[in-house]
C-alpha positions in Angstrom: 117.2 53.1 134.0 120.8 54.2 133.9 122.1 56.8 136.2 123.9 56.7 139.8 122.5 54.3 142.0 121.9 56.2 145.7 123.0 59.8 145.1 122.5 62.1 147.2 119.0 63.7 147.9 117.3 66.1 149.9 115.5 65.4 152.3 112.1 66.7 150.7 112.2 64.5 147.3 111.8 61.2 147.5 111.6 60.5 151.1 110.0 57.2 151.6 107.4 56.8 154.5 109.1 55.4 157.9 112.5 55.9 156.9 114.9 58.0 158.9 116.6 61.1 157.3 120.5 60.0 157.1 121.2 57.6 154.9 121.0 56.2 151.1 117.9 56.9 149.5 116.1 54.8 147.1 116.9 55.6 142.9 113.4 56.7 141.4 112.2 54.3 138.4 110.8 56.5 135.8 106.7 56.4 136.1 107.4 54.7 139.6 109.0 57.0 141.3 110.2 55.7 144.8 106.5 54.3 144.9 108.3 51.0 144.6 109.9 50.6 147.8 106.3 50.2 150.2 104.2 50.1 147.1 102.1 53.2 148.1 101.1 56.1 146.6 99.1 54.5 143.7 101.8 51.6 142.9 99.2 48.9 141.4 97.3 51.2 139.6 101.3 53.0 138.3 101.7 49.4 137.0 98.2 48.8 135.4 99.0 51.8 133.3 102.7 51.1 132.7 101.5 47.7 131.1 98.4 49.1 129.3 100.5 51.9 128.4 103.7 50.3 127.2 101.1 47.2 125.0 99.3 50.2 123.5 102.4 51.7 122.0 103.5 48.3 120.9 100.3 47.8 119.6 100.3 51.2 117.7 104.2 50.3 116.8 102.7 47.4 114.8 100.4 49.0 112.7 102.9 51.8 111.4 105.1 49.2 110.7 102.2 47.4 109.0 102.0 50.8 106.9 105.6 50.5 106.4 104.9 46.9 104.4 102.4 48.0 102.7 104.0 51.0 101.4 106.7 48.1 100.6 104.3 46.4 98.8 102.9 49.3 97.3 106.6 50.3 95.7 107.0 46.8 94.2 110.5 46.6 95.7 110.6 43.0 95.1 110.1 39.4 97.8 113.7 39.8 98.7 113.6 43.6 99.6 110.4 43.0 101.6 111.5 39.5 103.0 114.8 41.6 104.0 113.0 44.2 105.8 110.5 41.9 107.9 113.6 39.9 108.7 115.1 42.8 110.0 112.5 43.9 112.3 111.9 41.0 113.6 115.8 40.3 114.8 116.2 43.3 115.9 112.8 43.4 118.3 114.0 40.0 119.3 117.6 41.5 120.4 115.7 44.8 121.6 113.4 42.5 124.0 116.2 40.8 125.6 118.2 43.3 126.1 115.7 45.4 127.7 114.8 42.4 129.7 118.3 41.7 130.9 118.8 45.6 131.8 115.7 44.6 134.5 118.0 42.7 136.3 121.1 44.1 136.2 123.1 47.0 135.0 123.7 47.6 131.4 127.2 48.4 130.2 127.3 51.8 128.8 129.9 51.1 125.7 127.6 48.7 124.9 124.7 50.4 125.2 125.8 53.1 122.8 126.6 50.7 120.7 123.5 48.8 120.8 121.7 52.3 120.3 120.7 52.0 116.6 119.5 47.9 116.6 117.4 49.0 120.0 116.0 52.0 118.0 115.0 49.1 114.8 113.6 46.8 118.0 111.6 49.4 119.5 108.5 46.9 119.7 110.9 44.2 121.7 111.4 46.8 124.0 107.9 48.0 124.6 106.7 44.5 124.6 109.7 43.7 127.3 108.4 46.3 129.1 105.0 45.0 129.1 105.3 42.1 130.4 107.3 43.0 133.4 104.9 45.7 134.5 103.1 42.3 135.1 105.8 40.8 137.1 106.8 44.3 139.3 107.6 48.0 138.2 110.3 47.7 135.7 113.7 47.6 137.4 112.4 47.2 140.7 114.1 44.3 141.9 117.5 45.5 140.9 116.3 48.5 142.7 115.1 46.9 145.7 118.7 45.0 145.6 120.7 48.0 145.6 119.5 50.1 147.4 118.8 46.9 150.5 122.2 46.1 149.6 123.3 50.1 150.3 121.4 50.2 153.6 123.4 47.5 154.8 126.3 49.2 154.3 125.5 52.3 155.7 124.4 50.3 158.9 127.5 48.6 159.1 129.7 51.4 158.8 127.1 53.8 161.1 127.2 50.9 163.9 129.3 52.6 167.2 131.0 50.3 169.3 130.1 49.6 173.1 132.5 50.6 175.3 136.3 51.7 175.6 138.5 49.6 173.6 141.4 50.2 175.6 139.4 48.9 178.8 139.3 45.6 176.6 140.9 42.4 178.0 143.5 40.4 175.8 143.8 37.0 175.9 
């Protein structure tokens, strides 16, 4: 999700349908592409298989770390070792989810994202499962997307606006 919001592109990638050539363009979302911003090109069926996708990874996430317990087990490293552990994974998906859900609607902070980097790695199943479920909602990002790059369009218009007439012709009061 991070990068710069509205650099420049040419005008042969991600040209939306309908929309003239000067201009911001919209940011890609990664499996989206610019699908997001008239929800063509295969959008629902981009979203089916970014939940399916994203809950089959989690699923699959599970059952390593199910493997990983065992294995626990296995090693008789003791209750508190093992109690430890599932403790750990489960604050750090919680974290992982939250944050991943937050970055949804705004911008992360990139000092804190590097330093986030290791717990997010440990919470890896938060963040598919975040993922997940707003694939249900929209494509992941998409209304801070659709914010952005409205709120750049505006802008440009404003600025591109020409004024009618000569201003010196203009009457004072």
């Amino acid at each position: 999700m991070a990068g710069s919001h509205n650099r420049p592109v040419s005008d042969k990638q991600n040209r939306t349908p309908g929309q003239p050539t000067g201009g911001p363009r919209p940011e890609p979302i990664r499996f989206f592409g610019t699908t997001w911003v008239h929800h063509d090109n295969g959008y629902t069926a981009r979203r089916i298989g970014a939940a399916v996708g994203s809950l089959a990874a989690a699923v699959a996430a599970c059952l390593v770390l199910r493997f990983a317990y065992e294995g626990l087990q296995i090693a008789d490293s003791g209750s508190f070792v093992t109690l430890l552990v599932v403790v750990m994974f489960a604050v750090c998906s919680a974290l992982a989810f939250r944050h991943t859900w937050d970055a949804f609607t705004k911008r992360p902070d990139p000092d804190r994202q590097a330093s986030l980097r290791g717990l997010l790695t440990i919470g890896f199943v938060g963040s598919l499962l975040a993922y997940f479920f707003r694939s249900l909602l929209e494509a992941p990002g998409e209304n801070l997307h659709r914010e952005e790059y409205e709120e750049a369009r505006r802008q440009h218009e404003k600025r591109s606006a020409r004024r009618t007439g000569n201003p010196k012709k203009r009457r004072r009061t």
